[in-house]
N, CA, C and O atoms as CSV, one atom per row, in Angstrom:
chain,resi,resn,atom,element,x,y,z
A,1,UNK,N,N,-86.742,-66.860,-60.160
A,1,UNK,CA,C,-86.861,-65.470,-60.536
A,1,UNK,C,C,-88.342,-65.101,-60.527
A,1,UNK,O,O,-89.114,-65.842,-61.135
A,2,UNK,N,N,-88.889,-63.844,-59.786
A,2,UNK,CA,C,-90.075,-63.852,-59.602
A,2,UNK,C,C,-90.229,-62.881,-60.761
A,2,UNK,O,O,-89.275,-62.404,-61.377
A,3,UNK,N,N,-91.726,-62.585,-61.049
A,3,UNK,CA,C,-92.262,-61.958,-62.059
A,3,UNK,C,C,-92.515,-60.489,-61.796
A,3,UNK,O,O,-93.042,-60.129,-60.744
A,4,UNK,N,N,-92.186,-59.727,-62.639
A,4,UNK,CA,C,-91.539,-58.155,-62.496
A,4,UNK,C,C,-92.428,-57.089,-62.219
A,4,UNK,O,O,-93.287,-56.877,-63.075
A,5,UNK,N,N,-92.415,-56.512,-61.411
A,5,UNK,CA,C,-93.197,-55.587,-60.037
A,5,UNK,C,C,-93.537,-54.276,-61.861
A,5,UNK,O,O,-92.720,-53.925,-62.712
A,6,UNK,N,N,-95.233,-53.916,-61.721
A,6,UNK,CA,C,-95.254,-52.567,-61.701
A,6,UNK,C,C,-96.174,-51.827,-61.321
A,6,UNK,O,O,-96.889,-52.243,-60.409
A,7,UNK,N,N,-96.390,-50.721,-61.810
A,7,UNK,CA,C,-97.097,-49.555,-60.815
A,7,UNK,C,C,-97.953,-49.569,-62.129
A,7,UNK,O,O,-97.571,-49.504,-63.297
A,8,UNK,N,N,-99.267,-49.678,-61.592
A,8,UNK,CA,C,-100.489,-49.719,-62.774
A,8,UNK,C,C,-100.282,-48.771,-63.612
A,8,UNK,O,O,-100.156,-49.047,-64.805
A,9,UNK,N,N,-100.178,-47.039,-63.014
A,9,UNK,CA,C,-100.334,-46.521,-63.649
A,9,UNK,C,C,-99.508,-44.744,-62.598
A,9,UNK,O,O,-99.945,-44.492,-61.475
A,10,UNK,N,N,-98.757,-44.118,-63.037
A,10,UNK,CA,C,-98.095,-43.038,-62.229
A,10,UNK,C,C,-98.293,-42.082,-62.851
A,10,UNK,O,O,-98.162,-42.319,-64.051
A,11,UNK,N,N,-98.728,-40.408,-62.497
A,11,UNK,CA,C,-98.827,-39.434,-63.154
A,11,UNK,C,C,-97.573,-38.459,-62.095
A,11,UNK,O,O,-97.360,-38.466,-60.882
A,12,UNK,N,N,-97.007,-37.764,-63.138
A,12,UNK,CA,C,-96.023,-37.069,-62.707
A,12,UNK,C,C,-96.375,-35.486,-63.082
A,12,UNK,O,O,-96.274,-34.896,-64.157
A,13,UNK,N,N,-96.848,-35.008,-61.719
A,13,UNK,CA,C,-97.623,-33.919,-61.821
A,13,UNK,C,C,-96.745,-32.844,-62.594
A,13,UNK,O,O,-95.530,-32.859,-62.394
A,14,UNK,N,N,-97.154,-32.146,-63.246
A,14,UNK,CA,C,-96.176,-30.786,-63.807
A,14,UNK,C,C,-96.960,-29.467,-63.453
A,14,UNK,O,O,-98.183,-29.513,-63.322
A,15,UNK,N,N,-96.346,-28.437,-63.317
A,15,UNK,CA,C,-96.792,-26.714,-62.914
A,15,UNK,C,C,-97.534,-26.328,-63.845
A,15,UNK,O,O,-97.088,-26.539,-64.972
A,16,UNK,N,N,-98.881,-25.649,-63.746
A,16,UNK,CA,C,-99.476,-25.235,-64.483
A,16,UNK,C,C,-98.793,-24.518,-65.688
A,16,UNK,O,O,-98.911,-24.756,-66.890
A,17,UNK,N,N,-97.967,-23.476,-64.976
A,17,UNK,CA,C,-97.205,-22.814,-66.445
A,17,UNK,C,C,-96.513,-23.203,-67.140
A,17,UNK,O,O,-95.704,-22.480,-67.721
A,18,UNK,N,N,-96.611,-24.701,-67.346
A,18,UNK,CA,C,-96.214,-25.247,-68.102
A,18,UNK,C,C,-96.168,-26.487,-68.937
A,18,UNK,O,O,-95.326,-27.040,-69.644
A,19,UNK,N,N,-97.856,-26.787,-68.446
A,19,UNK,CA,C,-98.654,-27.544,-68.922
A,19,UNK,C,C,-98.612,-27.319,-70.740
A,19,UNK,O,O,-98.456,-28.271,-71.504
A,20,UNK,N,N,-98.762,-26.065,-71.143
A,20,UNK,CA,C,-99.012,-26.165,-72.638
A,20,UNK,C,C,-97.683,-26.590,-73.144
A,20,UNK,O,O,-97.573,-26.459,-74.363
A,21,UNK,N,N,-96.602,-27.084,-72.500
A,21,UNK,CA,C,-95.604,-27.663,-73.305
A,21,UNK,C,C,-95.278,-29.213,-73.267
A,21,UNK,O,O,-94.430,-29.837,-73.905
A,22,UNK,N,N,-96.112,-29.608,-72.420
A,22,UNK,CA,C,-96.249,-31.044,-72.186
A,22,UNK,C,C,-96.513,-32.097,-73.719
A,22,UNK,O,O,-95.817,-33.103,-73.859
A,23,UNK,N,N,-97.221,-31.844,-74.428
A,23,UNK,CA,C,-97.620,-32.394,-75.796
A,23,UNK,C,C,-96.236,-32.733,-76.413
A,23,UNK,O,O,-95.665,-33.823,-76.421
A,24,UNK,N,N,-95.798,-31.445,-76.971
A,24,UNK,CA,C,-94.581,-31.278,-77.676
A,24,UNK,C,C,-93.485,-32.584,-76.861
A,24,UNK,O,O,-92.975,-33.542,-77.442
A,25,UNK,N,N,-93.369,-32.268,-75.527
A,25,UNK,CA,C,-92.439,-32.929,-74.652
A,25,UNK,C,C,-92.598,-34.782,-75.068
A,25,UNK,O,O,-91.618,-35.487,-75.309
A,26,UNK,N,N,-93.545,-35.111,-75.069
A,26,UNK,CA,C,-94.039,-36.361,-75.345
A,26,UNK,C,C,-93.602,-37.200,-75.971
A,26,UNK,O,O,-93.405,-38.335,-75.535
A,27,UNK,N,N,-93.298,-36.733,-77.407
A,27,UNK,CA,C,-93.022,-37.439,-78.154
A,27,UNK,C,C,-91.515,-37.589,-78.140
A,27,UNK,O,O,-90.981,-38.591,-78.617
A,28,UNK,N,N,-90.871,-36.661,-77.629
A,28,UNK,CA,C,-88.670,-36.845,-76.897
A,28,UNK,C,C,-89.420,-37.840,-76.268
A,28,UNK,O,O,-89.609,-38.792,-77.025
A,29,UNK,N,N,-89.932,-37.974,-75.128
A,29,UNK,CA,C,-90.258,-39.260,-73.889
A,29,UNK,C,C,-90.273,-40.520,-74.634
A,29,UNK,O,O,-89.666,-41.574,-74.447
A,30,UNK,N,N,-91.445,-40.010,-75.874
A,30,UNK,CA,C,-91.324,-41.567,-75.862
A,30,UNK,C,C,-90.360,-42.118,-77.250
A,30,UNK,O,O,-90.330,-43.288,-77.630
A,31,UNK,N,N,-89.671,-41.079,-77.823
A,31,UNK,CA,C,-88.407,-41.970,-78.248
A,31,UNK,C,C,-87.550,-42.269,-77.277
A,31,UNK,O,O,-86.570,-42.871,-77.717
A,32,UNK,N,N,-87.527,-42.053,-75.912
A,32,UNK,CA,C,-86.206,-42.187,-75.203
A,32,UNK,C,C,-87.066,-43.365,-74.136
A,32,UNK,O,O,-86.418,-43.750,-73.163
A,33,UNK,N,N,-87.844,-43.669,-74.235
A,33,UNK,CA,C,-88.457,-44.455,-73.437
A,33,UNK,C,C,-89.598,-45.362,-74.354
A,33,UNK,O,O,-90.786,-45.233,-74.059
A,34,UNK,N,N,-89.168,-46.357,-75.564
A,34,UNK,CA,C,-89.768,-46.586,-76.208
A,34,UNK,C,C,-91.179,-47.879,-75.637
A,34,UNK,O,O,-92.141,-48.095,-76.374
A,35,UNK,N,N,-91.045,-48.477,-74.470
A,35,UNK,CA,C,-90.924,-49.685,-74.103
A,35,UNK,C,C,-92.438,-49.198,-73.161
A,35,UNK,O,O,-93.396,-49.944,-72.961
A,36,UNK,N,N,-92.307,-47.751,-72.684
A,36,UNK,CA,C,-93.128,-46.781,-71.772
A,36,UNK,C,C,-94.337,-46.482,-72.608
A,36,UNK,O,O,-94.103,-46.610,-73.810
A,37,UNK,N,N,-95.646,-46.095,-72.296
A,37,UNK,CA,C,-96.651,-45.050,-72.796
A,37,UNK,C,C,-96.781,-44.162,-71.786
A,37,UNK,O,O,-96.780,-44.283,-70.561
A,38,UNK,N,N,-96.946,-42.792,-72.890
A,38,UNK,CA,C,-97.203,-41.654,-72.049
A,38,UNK,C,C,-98.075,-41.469,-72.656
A,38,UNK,O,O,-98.275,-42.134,-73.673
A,39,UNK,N,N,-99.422,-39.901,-72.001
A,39,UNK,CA,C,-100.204,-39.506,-72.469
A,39,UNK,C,C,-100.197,-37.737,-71.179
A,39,UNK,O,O,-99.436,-37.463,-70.251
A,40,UNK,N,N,-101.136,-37.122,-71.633
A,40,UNK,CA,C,-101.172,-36.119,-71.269
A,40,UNK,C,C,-101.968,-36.033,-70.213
A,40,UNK,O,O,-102.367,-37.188,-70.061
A,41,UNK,N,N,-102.620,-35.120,-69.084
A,41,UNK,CA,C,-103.595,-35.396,-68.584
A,41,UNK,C,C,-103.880,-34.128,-68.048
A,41,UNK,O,O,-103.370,-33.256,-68.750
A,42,UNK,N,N,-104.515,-33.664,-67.046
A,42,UNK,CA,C,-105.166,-32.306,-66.446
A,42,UNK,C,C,-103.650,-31.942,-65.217
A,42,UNK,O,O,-103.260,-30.792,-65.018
A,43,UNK,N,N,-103.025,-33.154,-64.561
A,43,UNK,CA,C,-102.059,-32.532,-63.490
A,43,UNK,C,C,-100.830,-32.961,-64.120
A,43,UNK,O,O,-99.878,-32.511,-63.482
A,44,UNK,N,N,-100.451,-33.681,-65.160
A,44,UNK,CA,C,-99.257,-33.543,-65.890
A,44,UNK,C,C,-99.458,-34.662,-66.874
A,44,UNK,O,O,-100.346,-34.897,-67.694
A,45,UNK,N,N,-98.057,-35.439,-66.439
A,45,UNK,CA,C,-97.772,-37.027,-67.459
A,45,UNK,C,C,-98.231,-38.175,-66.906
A,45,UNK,O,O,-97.848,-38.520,-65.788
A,46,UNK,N,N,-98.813,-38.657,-67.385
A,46,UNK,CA,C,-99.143,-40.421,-67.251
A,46,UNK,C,C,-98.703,-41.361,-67.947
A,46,UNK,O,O,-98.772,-41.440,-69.174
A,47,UNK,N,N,-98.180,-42.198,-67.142
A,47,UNK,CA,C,-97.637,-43.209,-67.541
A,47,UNK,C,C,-97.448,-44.763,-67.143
A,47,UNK,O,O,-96.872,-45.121,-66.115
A,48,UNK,N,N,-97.785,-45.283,-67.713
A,48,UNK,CA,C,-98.443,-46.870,-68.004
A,48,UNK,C,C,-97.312,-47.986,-67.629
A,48,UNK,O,O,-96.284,-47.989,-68.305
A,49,UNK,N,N,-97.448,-48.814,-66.705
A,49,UNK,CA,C,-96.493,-49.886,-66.794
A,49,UNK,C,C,-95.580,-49.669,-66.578
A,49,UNK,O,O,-94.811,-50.227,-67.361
A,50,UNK,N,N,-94.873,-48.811,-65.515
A,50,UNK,CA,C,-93.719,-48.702,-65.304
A,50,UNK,C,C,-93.398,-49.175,-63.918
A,50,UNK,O,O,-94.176,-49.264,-62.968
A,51,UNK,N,N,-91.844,-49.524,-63.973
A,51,UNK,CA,C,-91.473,-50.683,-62.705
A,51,UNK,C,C,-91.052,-49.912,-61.776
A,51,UNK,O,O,-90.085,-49.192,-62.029
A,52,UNK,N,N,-91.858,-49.853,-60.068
A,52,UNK,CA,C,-91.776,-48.652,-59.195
A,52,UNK,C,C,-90.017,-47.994,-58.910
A,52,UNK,O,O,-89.701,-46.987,-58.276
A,53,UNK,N,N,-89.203,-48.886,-59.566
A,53,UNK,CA,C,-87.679,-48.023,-59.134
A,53,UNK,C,C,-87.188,-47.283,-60.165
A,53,UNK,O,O,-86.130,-46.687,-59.961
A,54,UNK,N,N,-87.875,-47.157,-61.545
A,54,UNK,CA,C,-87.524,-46.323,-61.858
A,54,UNK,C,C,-88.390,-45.138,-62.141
A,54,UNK,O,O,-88.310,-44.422,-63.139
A,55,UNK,N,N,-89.326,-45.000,-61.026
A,55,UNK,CA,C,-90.150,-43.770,-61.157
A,55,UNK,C,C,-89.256,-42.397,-60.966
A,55,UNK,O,O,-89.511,-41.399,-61.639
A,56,UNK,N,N,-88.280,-42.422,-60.079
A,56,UNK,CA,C,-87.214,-41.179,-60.027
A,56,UNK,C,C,-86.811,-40.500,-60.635
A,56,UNK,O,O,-86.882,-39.272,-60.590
A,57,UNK,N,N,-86.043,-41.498,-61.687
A,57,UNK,CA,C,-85.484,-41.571,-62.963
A,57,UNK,C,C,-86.257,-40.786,-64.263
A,57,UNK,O,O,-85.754,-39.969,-65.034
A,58,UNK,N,N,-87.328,-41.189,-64.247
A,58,UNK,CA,C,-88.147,-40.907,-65.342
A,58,UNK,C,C,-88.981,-39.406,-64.869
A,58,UNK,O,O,-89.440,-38.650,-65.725
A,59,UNK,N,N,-89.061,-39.196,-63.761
A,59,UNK,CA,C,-90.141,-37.940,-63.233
A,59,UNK,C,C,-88.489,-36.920,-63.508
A,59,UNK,O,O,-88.555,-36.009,-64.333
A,60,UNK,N,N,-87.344,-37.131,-62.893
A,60,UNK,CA,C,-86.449,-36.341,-63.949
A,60,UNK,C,C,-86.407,-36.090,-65.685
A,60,UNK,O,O,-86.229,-34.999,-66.227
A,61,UNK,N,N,-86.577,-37.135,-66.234
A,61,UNK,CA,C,-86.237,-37.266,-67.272
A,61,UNK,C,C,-88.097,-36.544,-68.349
A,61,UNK,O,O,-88.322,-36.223,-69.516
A,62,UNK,N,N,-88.711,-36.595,-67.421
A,62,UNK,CA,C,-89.835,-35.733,-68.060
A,62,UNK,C,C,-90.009,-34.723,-67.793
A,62,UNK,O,O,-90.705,-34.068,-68.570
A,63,UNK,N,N,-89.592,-34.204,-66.833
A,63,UNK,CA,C,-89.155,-32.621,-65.933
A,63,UNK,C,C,-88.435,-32.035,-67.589
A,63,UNK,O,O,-88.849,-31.320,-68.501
A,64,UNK,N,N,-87.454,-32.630,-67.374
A,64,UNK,CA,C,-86.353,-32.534,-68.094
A,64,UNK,C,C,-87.113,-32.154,-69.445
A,64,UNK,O,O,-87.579,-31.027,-69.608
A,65,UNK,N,N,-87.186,-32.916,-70.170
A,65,UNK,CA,C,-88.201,-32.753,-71.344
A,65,UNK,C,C,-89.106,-31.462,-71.774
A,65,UNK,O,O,-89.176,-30.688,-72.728
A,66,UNK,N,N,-89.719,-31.662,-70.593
A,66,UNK,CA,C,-91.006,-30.652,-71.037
A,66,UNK,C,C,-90.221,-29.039,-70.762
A,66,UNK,O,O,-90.738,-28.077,-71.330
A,67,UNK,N,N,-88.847,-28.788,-69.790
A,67,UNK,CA,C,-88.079,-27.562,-69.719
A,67,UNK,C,C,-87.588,-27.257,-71.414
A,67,UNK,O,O,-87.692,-26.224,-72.076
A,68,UNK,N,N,-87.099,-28.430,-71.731
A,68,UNK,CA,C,-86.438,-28.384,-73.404
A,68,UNK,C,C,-87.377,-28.003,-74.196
A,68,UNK,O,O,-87.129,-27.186,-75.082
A,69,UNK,N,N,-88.760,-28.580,-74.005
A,69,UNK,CA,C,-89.981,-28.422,-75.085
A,69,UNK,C,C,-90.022,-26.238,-74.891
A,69,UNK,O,O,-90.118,-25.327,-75.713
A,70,UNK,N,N,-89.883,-26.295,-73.326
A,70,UNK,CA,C,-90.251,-24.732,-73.139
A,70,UNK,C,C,-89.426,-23.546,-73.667
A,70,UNK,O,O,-89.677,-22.361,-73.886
A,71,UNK,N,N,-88.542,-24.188,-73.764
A,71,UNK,CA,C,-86.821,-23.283,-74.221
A,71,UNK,C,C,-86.891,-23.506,-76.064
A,71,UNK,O,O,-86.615,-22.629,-76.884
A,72,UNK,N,N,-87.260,-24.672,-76.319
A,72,UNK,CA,C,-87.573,-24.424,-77.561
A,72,UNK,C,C,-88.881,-23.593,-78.590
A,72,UNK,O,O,-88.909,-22.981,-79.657
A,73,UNK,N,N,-89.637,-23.916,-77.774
A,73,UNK,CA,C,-91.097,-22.758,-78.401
A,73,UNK,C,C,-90.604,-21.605,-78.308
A,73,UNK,O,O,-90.477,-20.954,-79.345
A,74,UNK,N,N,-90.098,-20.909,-76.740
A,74,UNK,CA,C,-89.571,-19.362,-76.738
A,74,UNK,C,C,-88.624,-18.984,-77.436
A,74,UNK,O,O,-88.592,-17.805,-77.791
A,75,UNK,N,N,-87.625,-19.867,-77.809
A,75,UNK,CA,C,-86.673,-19.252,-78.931
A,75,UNK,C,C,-87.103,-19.814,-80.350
A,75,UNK,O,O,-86.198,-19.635,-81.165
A,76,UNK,N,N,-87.741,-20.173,-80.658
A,76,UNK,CA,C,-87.855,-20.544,-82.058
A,76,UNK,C,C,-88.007,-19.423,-82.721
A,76,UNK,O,O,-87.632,-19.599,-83.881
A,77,UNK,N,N,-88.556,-17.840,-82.451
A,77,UNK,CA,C,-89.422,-16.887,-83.204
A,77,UNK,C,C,-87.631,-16.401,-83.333
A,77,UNK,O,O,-87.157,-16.309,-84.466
A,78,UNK,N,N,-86.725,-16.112,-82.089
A,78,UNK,CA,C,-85.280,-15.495,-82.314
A,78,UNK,C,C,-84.606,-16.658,-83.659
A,78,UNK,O,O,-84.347,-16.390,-84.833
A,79,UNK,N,N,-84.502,-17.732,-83.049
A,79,UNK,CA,C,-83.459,-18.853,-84.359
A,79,UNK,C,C,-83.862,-18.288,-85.338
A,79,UNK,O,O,-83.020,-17.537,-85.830
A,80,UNK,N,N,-85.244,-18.341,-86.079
A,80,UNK,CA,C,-85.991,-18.203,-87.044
A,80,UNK,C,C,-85.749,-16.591,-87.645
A,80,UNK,O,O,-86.137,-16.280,-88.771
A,81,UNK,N,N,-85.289,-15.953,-87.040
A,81,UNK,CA,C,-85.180,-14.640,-87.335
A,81,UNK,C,C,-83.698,-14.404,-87.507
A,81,UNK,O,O,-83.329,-13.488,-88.243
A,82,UNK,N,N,-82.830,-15.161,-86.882
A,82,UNK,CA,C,-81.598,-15.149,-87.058
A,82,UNK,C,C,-81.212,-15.922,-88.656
A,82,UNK,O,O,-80.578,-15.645,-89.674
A,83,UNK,N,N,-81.772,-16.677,-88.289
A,83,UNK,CA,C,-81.413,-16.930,-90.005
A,83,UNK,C,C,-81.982,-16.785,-91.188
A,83,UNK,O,O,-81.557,-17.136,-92.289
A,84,UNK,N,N,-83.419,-16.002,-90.776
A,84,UNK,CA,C,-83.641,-15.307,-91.765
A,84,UNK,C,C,-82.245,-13.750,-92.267
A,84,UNK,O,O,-81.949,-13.406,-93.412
A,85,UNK,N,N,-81.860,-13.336,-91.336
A,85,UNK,CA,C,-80.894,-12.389,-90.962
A,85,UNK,C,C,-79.568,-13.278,-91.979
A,85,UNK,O,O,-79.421,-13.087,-93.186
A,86,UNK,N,N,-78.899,-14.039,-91.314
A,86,UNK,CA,C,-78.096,-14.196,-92.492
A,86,UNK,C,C,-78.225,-15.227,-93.374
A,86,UNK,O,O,-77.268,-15.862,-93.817
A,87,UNK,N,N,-79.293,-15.407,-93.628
A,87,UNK,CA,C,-79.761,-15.993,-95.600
A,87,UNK,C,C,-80.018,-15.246,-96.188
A,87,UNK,O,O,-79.823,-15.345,-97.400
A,88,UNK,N,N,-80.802,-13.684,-95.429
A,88,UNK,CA,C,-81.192,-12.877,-96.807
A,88,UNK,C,C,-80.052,-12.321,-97.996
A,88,UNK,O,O,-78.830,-12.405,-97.868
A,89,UNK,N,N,-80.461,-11.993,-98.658
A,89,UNK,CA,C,-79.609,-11.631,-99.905
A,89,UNK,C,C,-79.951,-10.365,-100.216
A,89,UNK,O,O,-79.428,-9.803,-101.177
């Protein structure tokens, strides 16, 4: 059994407009990828030590992420208002 292939280091570029949600996104990544380090950078996610077949996998799964991080900042001000709406008294 030979000794296990990885990629020094892979950044998974993300769209500018939507760079400021990358932070937030991070920390979902790395509970769901505990084994991984991520960090932030100027063209998206970086990430440390990962084995080149599941780069696919994971450039979904941080896509993924940082859309959830975006859907959650824009509705938080509506949730937040909705239940201020029915708690008040």
């Amino acid at each position: 059994m030979g000794a296990a292939r990885f990629l020094g280091q892979a950044t998974i570029e993300i769209p500018q407009g939507f760079q400021c949600f990358v932070e937030g996104a991070l920390i979902r990544l790395q509970v769901q990828y505990p084994s991984l380090r991520f960090s932030a950078s100027g063209q998206g996610v970086v990430v440390e030590e990962l084995p080149p077949d599941r780069l696919d996998d994971l450039r979904k799964s941080v896509l993924h992420a940082i859309y959830r991080e975006k859907i959650y900042s824009e509705t938080l001000p509506l949730r937040q208002a909705l239940v201020g709406a029915v708690t008040a008294r």
